[in-house]
Every structure is written in C-alpha cells, then in structure tokens.
N, C-alpha and C positions, 0 to 999 in steps of 0.2 A: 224466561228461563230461571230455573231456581240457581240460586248463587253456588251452592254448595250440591255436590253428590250425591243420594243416599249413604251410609257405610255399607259396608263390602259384604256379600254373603260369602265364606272357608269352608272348607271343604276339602276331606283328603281323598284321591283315588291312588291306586296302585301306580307307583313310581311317581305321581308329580303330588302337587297342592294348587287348587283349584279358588280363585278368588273370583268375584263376577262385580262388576261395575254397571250401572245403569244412570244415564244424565239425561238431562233434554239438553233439545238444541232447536232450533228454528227450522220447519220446514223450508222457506227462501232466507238464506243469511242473507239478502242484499233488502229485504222487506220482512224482517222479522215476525211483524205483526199479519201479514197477508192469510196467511194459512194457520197461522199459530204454532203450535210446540208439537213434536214429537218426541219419543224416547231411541236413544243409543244402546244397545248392550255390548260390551264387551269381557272378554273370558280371559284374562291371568293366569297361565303357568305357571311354575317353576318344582324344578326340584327339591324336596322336601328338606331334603340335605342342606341345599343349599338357601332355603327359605329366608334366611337372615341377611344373607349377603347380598351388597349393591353390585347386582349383578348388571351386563347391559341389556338395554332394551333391544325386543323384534319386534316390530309389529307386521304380522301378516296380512295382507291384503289379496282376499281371495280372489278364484275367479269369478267370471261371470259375463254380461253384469246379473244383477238381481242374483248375488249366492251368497247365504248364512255363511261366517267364518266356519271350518272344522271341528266337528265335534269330538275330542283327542278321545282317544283306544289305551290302554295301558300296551295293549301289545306289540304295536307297528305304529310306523308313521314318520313323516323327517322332521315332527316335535321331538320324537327323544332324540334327536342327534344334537338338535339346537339345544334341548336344556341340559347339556353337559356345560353349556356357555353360554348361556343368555333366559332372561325372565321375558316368554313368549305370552305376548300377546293378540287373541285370537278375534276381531272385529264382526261382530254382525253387519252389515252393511246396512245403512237405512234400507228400510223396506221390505228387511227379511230377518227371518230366524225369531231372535226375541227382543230385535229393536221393531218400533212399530212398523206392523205389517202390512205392508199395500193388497190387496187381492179385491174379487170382482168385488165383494158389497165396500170395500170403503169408496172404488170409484162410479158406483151404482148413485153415490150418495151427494153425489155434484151434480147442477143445474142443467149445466150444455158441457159439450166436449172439449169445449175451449176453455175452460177456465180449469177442466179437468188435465188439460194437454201443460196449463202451466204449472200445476202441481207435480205432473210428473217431470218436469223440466228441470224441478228439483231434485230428481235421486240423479242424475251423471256423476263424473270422476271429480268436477268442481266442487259440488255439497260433501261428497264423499271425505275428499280432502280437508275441508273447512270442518266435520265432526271430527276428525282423527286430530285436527289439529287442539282442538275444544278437549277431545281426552288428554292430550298429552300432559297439556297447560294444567286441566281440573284436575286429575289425577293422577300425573304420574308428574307435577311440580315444575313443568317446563323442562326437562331432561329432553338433552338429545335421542333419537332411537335411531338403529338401523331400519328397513322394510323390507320384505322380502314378496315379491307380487307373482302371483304363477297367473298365468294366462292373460285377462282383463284386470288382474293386480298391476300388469306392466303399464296399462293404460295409469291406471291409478299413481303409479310410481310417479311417471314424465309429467302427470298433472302437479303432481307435489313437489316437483325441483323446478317446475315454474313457477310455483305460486310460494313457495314454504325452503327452499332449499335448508335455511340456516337452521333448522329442524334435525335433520336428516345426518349419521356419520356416516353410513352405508345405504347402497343401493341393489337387493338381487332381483335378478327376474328372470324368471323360468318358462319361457313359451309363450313372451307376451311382449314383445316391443313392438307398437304400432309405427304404422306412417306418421309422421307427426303433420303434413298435410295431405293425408291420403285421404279422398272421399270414400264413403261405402260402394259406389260405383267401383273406382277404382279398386280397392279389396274384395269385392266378389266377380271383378275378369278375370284376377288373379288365383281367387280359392276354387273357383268354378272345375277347371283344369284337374287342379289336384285331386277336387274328391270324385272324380273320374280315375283317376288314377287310385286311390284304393278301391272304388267296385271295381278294378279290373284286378286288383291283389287279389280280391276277395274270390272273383272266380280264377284265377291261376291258383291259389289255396286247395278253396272249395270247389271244384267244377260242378258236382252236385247241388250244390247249394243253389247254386244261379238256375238250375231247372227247378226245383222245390220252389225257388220264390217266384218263379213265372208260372207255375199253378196255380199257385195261392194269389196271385194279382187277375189271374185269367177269371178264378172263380168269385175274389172280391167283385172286378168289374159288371159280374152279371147281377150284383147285388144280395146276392147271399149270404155274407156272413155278415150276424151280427154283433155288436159290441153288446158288454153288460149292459150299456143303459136303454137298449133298445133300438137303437141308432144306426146305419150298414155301415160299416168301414167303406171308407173307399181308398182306393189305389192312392190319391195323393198322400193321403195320411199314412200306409202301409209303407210310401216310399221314404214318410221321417225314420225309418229304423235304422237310413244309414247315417244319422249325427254322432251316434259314439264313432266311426270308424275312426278317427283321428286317433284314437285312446291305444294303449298298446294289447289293451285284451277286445280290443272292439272287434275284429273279426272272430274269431276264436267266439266268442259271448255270441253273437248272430249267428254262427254257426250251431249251436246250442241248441239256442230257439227255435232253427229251422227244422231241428233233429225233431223233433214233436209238432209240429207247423199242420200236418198230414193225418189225419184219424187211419185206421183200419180199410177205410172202405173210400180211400184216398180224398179225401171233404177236407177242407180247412180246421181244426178242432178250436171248440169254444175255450179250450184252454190258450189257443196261440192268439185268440183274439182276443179275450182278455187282457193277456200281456202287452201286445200291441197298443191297446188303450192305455194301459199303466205308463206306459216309456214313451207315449207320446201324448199325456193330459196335461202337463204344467200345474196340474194341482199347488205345487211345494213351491213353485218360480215361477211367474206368470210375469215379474219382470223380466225374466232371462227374454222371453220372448219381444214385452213390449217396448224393452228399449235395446234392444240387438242393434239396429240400425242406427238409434239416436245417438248412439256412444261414438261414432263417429261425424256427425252435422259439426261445422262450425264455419260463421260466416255466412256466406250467402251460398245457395244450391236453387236447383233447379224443382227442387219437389219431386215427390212419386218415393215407388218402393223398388230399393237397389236392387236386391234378390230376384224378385221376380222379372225387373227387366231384364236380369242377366240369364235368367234361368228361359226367357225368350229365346235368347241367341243360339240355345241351346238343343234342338229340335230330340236328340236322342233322352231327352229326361220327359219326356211326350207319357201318359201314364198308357199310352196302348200300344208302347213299342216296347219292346223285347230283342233281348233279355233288359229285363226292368233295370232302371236305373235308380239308385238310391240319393236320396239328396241328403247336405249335410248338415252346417250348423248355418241354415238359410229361415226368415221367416217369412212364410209367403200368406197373401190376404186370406185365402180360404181356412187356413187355421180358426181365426176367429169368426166363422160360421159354424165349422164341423167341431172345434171342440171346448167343451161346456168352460172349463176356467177361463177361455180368452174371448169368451163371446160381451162379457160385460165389459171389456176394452176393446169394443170394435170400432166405435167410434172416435172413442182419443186415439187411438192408432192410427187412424185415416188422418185425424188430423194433424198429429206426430210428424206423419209421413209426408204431407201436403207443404207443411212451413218450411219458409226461403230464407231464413235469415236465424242465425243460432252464434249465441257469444261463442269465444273462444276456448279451448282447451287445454293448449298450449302454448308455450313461450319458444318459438323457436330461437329468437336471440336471447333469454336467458339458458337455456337449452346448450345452445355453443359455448358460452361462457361457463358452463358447469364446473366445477371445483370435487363435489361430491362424488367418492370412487363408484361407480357404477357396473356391475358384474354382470352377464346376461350370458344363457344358454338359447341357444333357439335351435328347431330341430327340422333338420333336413326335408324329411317327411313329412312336415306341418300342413294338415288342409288346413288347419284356421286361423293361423298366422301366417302369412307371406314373408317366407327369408330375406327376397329379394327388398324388401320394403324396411322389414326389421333392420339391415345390415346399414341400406340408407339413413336410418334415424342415427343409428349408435355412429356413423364415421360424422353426424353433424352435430353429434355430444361431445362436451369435453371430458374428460378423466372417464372415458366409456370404453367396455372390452368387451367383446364378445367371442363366445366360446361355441362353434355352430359343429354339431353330430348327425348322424342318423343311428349311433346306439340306442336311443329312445324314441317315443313320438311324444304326442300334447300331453300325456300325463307322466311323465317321466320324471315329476316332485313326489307324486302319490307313490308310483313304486320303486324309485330307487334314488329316493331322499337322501337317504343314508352316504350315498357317494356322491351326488348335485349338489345340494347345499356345502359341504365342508369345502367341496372345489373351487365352487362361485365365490368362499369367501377367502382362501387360497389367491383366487385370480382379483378380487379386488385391495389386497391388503400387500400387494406384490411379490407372496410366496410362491406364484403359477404364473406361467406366461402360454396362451394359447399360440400357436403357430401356423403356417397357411395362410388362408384367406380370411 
C-alpha cells in the first residue's frame, strides 16, 4: 500500500463542496500480499459555508451489499439535513462505484473457482470495516466519526462496534439491524412470509394488476417474448420484479409498468420486456447478487443456497400457478444461467454457496458490553429485514434503542431523511425516548 493518499480532487456543486479521496488497501487485510492492492474511493461533503470548520464526522455506510455510496443531488436527500451538522462522508464500498470494481471479467480472470471464491471472501462487512477504518486513520487523522448504515450499512455498523468500537461516537441505522446469529436459512423462513404479504398489498391495491401480470407470465411461459439480447424471458426472472416491493414507491412503480406490460392487440410489448431486462440485469451490482447469502455464513453451516430451499417450502411461488407470485430480495441458481452479468460468477457462486466453515462477523459479547449510543429505526412492514430478529439483536446491545414504525418501509432514509435522521440522533444523544415496545 502506498504510505500516503493521493491529494484530494475540490470541487463545488450547488449547496455543498465536494472533496474525493482515493487510497489502496489490501484486497485480504489478514494476507496483504495474497491478492495484492486494490483502490478505496470515497466522497467528502460538507457545506461550503461551513467548509472551514471542524465540523463532526458521518460516515455513511450504504446499503446492499455490493452498493456504490450515494451520488448527492443538490436538490433532495437526508445529506442536506446532515450537513447542517456534520462533514458527510460518502464510502464506495470495495467492489463498487469507483473503488476497484469487481464484475464478470475481473473474476473471468481467475484460474478455478476456488481461489476466486477466496477473493470474494474478501469484500463482506469485515474488509468493509478494516478500509473505513484505513480512511479514517489516513485521511481524516484518526478522528472519531459517527456512522449512519441504512439497510446492509446496519450489518456493517454491528461489524464495527465489534471489531473498532473506540472509533465510533454514534451509531444510526435505518432498516438494517441483523440477527447477530441468524443464519440465511433462518432470515429467509422469516422474509418468505412477508414478501407474500406485499403481493397480496399489491393486489388489494391493484386487483387489475394481478390479471395483467398472469397474461404477461401465461404468454412468457409459451416462450414468446423476447429480451433485447435475443434471449425469451422466462417466468422466473419476470417473477424478480417483485424485489423493489419493500421500497415505499415499490407497488405504485410496478403498477406503472404493468400500465404498458399489454400492446394493442393484447401481446406482451417489447417495451415492457425491455424493462424487465433492465431491473433484473445486475449490470451496475453483480455483487448485490453474489454475496446476498454470504453476508450472512459465519462459522460453520451446512452448505447449499438458503433462498431457494426456502422458496421450496413454498409451493405457491411455482412459475405456473397463478395468480403469479413475485419473489423478493432472494437469489436463486438459475439467475446465473439466464442473466448475462452473473453467468461469469456461476461458478464461485456454487462454490460461495457449498463452504461450511466462514470466520466470524460479530462479537456478540463485545456487542453486550457496547458503550457507543446506538439509534435504529426498523420498520413494521420490512420484507428484508426481520423486526422480530432486528429487536432481538438491539435488547442484546448495550446503549441500544430502537425506534420501530410502519410510517415508512425499507427506504424510508431515501424519502423521508429529513425527519429519520434528526430523530435517530434525538434518540441517541437522549433528546427523544421511543415508547411501547
């Protein structure tokens, strides 16, 4: 690794000032040399106003896994809430955005799957943690920061007040506290249910909608519509269009699509297949996909792929029963057959999915001993986080509160930042006390 950072590329956009950091860091911190060096990017805030002042740190920690930090808007966002109070900043996570990016030809570029399987073993919440901790130290002087994790940031979070706590002055998290021993098994008997329960939102909403989509799956099945690349849709991939429903414009949005789904002469239109390719390619994330499951292994497991055994037990998500059933934020084998980004990780995926043995992630007795105030939102409605599980982690944290709604769903930092964040840090600074349960 080089000693020192590049200097910083400035830059002003409308309402903030935009600084960018870029460092290496060792693809395996525990075998620096194994894999060699990759590059970190991360993205600096703050308000231009206040560009001078020692402001405090944020570091966000997005979701995912496999998701680039947020690219800020001058317009919207719950970045201007924060930089009224704090110099935000914005984490590429290895493997995405414009820290070095994983996708099919860099793991095309490995021998066997195995050796591929331990490279990606490298991006989880532990590497995660060990670069952010590499920024703080390199660039921002060793300073304490708060973190603020919406979804798999939460994962992120509990990795870093196990391994890093004396880092850390605050802790939020928005739609993401895991089991802290929960297997993936265990989180998908549990999310299974739920996202059953928004397709049945969806048609008490839409009741139309749910016959439009059992045309369009009737006529997929006979193998007639095709994708841009030449390729037929099939029903399985037709049924990823239910992963947004978590999001709070997720029905509403599929509603949309359905609205044009139909040509004139009632045929599937090349325009809805089109789209359907686009919201189910992984182009942009292709780790979102390849390490869904692994962000959860630790210790010893039985092998195999969690989702689809559960999606067994499940006889109504069948692609030829009706009214169709949409699946959610599940990643099943046949993806990396049917679509072009994740066919070059068909094989480290299998074998991702096959290993019985995976370090740890968490510190459950650092965990209970926590010190660092810890604030979390989690929401009623959640198919992709389990409340029952999240509530478990936070009563076996120390200095841990949680604040559980159903005003929002999973993205309820995206759209209504402006009231979550200032709460979460209300409830962790002891201005706000949640009540109930």
């Amino acid at each position: 690794m080089s000693p020192q950072p590049p200097a910083p590329h400035i830059y002003d956009m409308t309402g903030f000032r935009v600084r960018e950091h870029r460092l290496e860091v060792p693809v395996d911190w525990d075998d620096p040399h194994r894999f060699g060096a990759i590059e970190v990017f991360a993205r600096e805030i703050v308000d231009p106003v206040r560009a001078g002042e020692d402001l405090p740190l944020l570091l966000f920690l997005q979701g995912g896994p496999g998701g680039a930090g947020p690219r800020p808007m001058p317009a919207a966002g719950w970045w201007l809430t924060a930089l009224r109070t704090h110099r935000v900043v914005l984490l590429d996570q290895r493997g995405t955005g414009r820290s070095s990016r994983v996708d099919g030809r860099v793991i095309s570029g490995f021998d066997d799957a195995a050796t591929a399987a331990d490279y990606l073993s490298c991006f989880r919440q532990d590497s995660i943690v060990l670069d952010a901790e590499h920024l703080r130290r390199t660039v921002f002087g060793g300073r304490r920061w708060s973190t603020l994790g919406q979804s798999y940031g939460g994962f992120l979070t509990l990795a870093y007040l196990s391994r890093h706590a004396h880092a850390l002055d605050a802790c939020y998290v928005t739609g993401g506290l895991p089991g802290v021993e929960a297997t993936a098994e265990e989180v998908y008997t549990r999310t299974y249910p739920r996202q059953l329960a928004r397709c049945s939102e969806l048609a008490r909403t839409f009741p139309g909608d749910v016959q439009v989509l059992d045309r369009v799956a009737d006529e997929v099945a006979g193998g007639g519509v095709a994708l841009p690349d030449g390729s037929a849709l099939t029903v399985r991939r037709l049924q990823m269009l239910g992963m947004p429903l978590g999001m709070s414009t997720g029905i509403d949005d599929l509603h949309w699509l359905l609205d044009t789904a139909l040509d004139a002469d009632g045929r599937v239109s090349a325009a809805f297949a089109a789209e359907v390719a686009h919201r189910t390619s992984f182009d942009t994330n292709p780790l979102y996909a390849v390490l869904q499951e692994v962000i959860y292994h630790q210790g010893r497991r039985a092998g195999g792929w969690a989702a689809a055994a559960e999606q067994a037990q499940h006889p109504e998500y069948a692609p030829d029963e009706r009214p169709l059933q949409l699946t959610g934020e599940a990643i099943l084998p046949f993806m990396y057959d049917e679509i072009p980004a994740l066919r070059p990780f068909k094989a480290v995926a299998e074998e991702l999915a096959s290993r019985t043995h995976w370090p740890r992630l968490y510190d459950p007795q650092v965990l209970a001993a926590n010190e660092v105030p810890v604030a979390a939102v989690q929401y009623f409605d959640d198919p992709y986080v389990d409340l029952d599980l999240a509530l478990g982690t936070a009563a076996g944290m120390g200095n841990t509160q949680v604040w559980v709604t159903n005003e929002y769903l999973h993205d309820g930092l995206r759209v209504h930042g402006d009231t979550i964040l200032p709460r979460l840090i209300d409830l962790a600074g002891g201005r706000w006390t949640v009540t109930g349960r």
